[in-house]
LOMI-815667 format. One line per 2 residues: number of its first residue (from 0); their letters; for each residue x, y, z of N, C-alpha, C. Coordinates in nm, 2 decimals, decimal comma. Example, Ala and Ser with C-alpha at 12.3 -4.5 7.8 and 13.67 -1.06 7.14 Angstrom:
// LOMI-815667
0> AS> 1,32/-0,57/0,78/1,23/-0,45/0,78/1,32/-0,33/0,78; 1,28/-0,22/0,71/1,37/-0,11/0,71/1,29/0,00/0,79
// end
This chain:
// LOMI-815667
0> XX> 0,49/-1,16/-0,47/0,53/-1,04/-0,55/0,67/-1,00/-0,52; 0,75/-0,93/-0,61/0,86/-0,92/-0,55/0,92/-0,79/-0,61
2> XX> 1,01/-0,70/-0,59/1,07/-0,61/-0,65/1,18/-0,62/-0,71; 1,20/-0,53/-0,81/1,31/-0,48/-0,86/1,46/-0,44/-0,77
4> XX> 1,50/-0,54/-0,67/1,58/-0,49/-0,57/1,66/-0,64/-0,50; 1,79/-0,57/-0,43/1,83/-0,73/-0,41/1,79/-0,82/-0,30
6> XX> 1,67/-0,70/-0,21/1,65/-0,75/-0,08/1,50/-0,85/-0,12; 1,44/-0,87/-0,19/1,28/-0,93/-0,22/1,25/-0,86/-0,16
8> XX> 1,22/-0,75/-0,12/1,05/-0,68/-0,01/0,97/-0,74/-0,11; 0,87/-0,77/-0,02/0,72/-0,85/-0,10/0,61/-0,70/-0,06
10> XX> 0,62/-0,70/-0,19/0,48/-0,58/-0,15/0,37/-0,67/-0,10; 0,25/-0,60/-0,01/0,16/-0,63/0,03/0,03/-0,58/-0,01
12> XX> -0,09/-0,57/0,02/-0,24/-0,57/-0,01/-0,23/-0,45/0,12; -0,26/-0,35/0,03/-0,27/-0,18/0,12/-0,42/-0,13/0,17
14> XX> -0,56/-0,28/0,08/-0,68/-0,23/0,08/-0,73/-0,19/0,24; -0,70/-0,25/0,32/-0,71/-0,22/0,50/-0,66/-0,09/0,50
16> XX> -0,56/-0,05/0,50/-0,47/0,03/0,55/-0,53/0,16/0,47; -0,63/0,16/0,35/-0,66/0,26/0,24/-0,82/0,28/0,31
18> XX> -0,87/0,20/0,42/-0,98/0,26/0,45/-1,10/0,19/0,34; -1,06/0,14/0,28/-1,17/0,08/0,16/-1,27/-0,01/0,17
20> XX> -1,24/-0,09/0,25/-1,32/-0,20/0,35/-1,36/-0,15/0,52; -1,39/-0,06/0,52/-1,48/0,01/0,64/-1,34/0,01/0,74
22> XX> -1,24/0,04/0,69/-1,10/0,04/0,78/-1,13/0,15/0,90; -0,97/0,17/0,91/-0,95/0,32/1,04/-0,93/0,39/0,96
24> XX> -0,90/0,39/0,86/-0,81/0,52/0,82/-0,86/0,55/0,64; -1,00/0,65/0,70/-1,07/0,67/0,56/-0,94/0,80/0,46
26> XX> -0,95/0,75/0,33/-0,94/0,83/0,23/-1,03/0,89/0,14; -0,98/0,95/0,06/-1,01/1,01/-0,07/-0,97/0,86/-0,18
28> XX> -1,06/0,88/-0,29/-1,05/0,77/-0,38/-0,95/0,78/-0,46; -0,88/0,90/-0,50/-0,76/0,92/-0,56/-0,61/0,96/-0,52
30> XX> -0,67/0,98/-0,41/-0,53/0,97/-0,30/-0,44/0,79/-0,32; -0,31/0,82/-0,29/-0,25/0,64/-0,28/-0,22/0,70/-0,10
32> XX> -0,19/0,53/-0,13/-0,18/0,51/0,03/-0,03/0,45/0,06; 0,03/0,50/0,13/0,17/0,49/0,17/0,15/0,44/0,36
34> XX> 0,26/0,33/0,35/0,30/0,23/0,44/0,39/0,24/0,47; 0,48/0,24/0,59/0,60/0,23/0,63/0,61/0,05/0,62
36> XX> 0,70/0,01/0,57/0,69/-0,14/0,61/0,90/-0,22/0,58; 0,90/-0,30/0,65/1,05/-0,34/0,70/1,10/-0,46/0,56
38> XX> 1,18/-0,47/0,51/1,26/-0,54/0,43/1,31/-0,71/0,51; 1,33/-0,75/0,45/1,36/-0,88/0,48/1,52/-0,85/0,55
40> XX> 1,62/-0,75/0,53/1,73/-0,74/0,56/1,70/-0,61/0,65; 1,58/-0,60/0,72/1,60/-0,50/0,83/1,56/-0,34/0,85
42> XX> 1,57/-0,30/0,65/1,59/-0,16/0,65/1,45/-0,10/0,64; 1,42/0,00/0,68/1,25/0,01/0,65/1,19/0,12/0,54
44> XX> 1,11/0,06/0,46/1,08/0,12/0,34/0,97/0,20/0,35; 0,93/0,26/0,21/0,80/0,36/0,20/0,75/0,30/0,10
46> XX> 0,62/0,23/0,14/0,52/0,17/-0,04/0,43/0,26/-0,05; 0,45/0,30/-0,14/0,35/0,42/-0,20/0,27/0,35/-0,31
48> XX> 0,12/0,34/-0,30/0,02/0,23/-0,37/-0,09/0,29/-0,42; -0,05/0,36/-0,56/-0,12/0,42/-0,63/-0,27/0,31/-0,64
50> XX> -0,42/0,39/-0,69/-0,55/0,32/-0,65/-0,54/0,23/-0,81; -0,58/0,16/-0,79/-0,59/0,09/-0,91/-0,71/0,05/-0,98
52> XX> -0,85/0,13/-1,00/-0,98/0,11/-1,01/-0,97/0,05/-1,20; -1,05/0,11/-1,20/-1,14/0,09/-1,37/-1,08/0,17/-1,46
54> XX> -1,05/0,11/-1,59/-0,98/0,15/-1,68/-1,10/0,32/-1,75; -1,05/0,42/-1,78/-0,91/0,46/-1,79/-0,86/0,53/-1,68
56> XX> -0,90/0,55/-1,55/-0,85/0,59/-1,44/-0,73/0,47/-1,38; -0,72/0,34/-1,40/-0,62/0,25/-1,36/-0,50/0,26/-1,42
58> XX> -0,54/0,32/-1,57/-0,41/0,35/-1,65/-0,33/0,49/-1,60; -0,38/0,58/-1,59/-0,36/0,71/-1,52/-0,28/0,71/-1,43
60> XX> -0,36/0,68/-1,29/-0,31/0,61/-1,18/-0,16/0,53/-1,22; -0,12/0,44/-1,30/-0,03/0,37/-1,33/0,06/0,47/-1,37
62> XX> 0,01/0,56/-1,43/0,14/0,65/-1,56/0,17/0,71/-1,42; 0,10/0,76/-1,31/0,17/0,86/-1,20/0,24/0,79/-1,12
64> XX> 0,23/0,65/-1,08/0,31/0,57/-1,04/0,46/0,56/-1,13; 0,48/0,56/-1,24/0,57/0,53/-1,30/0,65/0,69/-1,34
66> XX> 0,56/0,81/-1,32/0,63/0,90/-1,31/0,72/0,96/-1,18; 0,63/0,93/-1,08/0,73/0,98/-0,95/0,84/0,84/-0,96
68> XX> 0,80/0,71/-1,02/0,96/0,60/-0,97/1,04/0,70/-1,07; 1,00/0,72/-1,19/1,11/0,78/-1,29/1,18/0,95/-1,25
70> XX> 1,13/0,99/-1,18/1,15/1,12/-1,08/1,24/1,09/-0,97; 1,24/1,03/-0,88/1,31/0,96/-0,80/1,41/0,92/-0,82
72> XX> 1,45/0,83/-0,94/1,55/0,74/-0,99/1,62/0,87/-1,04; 1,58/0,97/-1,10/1,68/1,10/-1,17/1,69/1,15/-1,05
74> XX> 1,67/1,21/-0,94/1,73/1,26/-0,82/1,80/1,18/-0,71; 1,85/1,04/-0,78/1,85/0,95/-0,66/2,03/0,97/-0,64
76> XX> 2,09/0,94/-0,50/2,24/1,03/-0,51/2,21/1,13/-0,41; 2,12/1,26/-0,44/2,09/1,39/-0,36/2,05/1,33/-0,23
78> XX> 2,14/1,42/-0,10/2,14/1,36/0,00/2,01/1,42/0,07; 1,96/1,50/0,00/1,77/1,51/0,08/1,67/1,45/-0,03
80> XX> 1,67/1,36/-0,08/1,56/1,32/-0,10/1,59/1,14/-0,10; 1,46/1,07/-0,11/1,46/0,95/-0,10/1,52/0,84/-0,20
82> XX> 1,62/0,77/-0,13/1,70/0,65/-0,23/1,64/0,53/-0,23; 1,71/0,47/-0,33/1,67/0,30/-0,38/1,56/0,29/-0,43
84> XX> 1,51/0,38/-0,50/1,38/0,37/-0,51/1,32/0,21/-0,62; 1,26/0,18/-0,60/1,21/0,09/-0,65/1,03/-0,02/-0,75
86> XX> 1,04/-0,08/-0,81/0,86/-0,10/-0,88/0,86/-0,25/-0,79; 0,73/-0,27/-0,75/0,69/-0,41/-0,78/0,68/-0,46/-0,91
88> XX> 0,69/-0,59/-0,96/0,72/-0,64/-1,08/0,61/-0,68/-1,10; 0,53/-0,68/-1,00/0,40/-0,80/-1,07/0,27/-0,65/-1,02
90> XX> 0,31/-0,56/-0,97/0,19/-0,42/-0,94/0,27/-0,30/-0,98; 0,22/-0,28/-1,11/0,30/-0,12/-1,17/0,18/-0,01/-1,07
92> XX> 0,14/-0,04/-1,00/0,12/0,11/-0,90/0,15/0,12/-0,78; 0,24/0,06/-0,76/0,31/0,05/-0,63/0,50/0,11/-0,65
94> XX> 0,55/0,18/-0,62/0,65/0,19/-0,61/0,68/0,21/-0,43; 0,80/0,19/-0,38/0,90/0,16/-0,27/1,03/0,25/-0,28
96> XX> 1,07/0,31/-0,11/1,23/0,36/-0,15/1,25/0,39/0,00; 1,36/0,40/0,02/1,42/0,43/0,13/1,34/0,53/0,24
98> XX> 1,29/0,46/0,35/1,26/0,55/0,46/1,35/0,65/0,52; 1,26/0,75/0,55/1,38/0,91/0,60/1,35/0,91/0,72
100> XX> 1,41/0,89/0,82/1,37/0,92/0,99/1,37/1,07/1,00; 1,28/1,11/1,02/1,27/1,27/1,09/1,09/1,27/1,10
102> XX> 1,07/1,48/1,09/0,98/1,49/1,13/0,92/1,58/1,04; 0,78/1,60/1,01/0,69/1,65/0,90/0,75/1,82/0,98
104> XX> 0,74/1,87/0,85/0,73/2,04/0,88/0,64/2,10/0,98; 0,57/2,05/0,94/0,42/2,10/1,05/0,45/2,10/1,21
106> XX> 0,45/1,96/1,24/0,47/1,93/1,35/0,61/1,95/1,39; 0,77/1,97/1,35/0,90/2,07/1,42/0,86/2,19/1,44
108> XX> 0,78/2,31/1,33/0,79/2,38/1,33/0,65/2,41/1,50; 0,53/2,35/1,52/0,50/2,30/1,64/0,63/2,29/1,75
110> XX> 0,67/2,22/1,72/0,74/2,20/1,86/0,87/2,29/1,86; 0,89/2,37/1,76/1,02/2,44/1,78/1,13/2,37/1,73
112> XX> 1,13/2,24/1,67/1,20/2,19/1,61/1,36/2,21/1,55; 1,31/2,31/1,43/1,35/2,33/1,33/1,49/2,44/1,38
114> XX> 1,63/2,35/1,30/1,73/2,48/1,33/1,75/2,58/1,27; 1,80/2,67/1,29/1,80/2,80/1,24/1,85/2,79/1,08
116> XX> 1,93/2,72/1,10/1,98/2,72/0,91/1,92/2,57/0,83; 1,78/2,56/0,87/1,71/2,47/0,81/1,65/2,53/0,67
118> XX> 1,62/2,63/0,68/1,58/2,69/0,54/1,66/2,74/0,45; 1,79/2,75/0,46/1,88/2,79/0,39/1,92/2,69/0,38
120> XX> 1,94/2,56/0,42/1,98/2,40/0,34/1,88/2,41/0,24; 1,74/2,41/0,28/1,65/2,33/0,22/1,68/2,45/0,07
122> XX> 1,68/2,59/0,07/1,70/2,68/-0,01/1,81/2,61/-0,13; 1,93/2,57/-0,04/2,00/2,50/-0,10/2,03/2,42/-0,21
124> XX> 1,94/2,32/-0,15/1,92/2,14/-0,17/1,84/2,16/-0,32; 1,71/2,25/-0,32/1,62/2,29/-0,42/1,74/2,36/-0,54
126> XX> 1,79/2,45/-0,48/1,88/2,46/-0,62/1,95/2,31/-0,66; 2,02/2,26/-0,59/2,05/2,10/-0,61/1,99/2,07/-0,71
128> XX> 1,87/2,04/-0,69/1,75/1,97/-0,73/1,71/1,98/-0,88; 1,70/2,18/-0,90/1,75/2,20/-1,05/1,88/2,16/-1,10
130> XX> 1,99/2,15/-1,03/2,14/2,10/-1,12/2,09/1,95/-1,21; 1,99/1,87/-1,07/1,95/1,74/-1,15/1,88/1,74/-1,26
132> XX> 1,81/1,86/-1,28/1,71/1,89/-1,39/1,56/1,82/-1,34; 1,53/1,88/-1,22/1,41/1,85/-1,16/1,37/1,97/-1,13
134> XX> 1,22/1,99/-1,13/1,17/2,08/-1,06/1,04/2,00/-1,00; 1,04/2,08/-0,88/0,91/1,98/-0,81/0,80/1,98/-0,80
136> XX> 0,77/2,16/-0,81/0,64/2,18/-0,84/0,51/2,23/-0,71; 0,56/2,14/-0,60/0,47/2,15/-0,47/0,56/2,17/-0,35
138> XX> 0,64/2,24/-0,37/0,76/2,29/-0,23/0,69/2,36/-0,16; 0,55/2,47/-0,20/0,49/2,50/-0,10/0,41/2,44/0,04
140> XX> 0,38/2,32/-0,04/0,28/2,20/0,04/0,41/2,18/0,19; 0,37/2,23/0,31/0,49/2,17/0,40/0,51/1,99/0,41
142> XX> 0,40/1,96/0,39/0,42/1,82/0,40/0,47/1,73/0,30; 0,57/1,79/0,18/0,62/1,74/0,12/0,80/1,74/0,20
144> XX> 0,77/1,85/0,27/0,96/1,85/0,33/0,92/1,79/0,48; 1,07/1,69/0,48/1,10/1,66/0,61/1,17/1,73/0,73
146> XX> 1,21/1,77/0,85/1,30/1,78/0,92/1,40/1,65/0,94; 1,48/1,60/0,89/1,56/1,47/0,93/1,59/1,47/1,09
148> XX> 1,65/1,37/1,16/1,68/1,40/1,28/1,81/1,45/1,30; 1,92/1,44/1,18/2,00/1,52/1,20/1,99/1,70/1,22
150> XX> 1,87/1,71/1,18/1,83/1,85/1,13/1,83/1,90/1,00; 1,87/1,84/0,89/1,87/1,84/0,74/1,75/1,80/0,67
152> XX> 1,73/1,90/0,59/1,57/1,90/0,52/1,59/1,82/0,43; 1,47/1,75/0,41/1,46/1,63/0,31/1,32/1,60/0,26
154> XX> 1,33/1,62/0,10/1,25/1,70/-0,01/1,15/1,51/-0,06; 1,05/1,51/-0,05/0,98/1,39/-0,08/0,84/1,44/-0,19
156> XX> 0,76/1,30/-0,20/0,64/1,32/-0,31/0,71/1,38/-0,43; 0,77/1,31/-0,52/0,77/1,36/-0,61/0,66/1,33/-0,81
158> XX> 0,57/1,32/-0,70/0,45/1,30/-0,78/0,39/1,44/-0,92; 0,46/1,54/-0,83/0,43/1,65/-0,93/0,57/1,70/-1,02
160> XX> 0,60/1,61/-0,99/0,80/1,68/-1,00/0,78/1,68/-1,17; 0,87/1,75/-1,26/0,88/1,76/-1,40/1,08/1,77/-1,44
162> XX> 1,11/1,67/-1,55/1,22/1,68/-1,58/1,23/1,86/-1,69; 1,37/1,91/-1,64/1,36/2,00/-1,69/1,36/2,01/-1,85
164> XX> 1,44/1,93/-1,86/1,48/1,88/-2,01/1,30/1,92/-2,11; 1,26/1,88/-2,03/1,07/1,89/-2,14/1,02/2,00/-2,15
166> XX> 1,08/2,13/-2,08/1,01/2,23/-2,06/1,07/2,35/-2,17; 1,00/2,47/-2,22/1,07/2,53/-2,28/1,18/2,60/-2,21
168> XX> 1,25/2,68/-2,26/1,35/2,78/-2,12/1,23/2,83/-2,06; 1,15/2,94/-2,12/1,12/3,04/-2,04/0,98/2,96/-1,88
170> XX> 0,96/2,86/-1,98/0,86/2,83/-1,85/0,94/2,72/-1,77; 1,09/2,66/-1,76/1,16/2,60/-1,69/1,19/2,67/-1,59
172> XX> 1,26/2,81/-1,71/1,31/2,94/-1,55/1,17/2,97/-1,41; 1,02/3,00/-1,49/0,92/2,99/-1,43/0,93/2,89/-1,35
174> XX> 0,91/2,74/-1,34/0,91/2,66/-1,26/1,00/2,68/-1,13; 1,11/2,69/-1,19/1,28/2,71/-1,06/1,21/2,80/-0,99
176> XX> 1,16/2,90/-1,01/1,10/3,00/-0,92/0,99/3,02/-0,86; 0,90/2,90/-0,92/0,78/2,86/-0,83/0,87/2,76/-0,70
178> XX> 0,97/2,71/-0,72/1,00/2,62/-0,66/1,05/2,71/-0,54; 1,18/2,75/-0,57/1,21/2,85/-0,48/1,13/2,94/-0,37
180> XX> 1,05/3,00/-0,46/0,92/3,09/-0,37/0,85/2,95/-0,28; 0,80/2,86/-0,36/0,74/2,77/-0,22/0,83/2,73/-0,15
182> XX> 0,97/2,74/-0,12/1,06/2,69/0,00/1,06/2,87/0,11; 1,04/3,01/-0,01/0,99/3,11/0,09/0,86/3,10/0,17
184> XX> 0,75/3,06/0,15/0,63/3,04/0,15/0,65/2,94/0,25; 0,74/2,84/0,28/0,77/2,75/0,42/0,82/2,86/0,50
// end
């Protein structure tokens, strides 16, 4: 299998790793399952492996795979969220992109982590985010933001994200401010 990219990462078989065959690591059936896994040239990626069951849920499944690559690819550039993103060519529910080294919100904000003007980047970055004509939708969820190890917040899952362009004004302006409020709500 091979990707859309110049390095070949060979996507792999996520069914172990998804708990599906009596694994470690039970899921939810509609949950995808995301892998840290290394490139042939070293760099280490994120495969995100939407479920692929019985039609019409495999089609579904597919369109939300192909929504967050096409989400991704419009915010790609923005220095908090994930680059290179990329499809397998031969598995449309798998998409890949640049690993972020840091740490889940949860656990900085546990250990004391987080620096004092982490929420006013990330307050930031989210305006950014609308310049791109993205809104994300789940900024509340902490586990969609990272603490990077520099200390710079970095914005992932863009599975719910919506281009602004589709929306009318008044419920575009709505979204910006649901967005906003969930980075208060962190």
């Amino acid at each position: 299998m091979s990707i859309h990219s110049t390095d070949l990462l060979k996507c792999i078989d996520l069914r172990d790793q998804a708990g599906e065959e009596g694994g470690r690591f039970p899921r939810r059936w509609y949950k995808p399952v995301t892998a840290v896994i290394h490139s042939q040239n070293g760099d280490k990626r994120v495969m995100k492996k939407y479920p692929n069951g019985v039609f019409p849920l495999s089609l579904y499944f597919r369109m939300l795979a192909n929504h967050e690559y096409r989400m991704l690819i419009r915010a790609d550039g923005a220095a908090f969220t994930p680059s290179l993103a990329s499809r397998c060519s031969d598995d449309p529910w798998t998409i890949t992109y640049r690993y972020i080294d840091g740490i889940g919100l949860k656990d900085a904000f546990r250990k004391s982590a987080i620096p004092e003007d982490f929420f006013v980047k990330l307050y930031t970055s989210v305006q950014q985010l609308h310049r791109y004509g993205i809104v994300h939708l789940d900024l509340g969820n902490s586990d969609n933001v990272l603490c990077s190890t520099s200390g710079d917040p970095k914005i992932f899952d863009f599975g719910s994200a919506l281009p602004l362009y589709l929306l009318p004004r008044s419920i575009g302006s709505w979204a910006r401010k649901r967005d906003l409020l969930g980075v208060l709500k962190l």
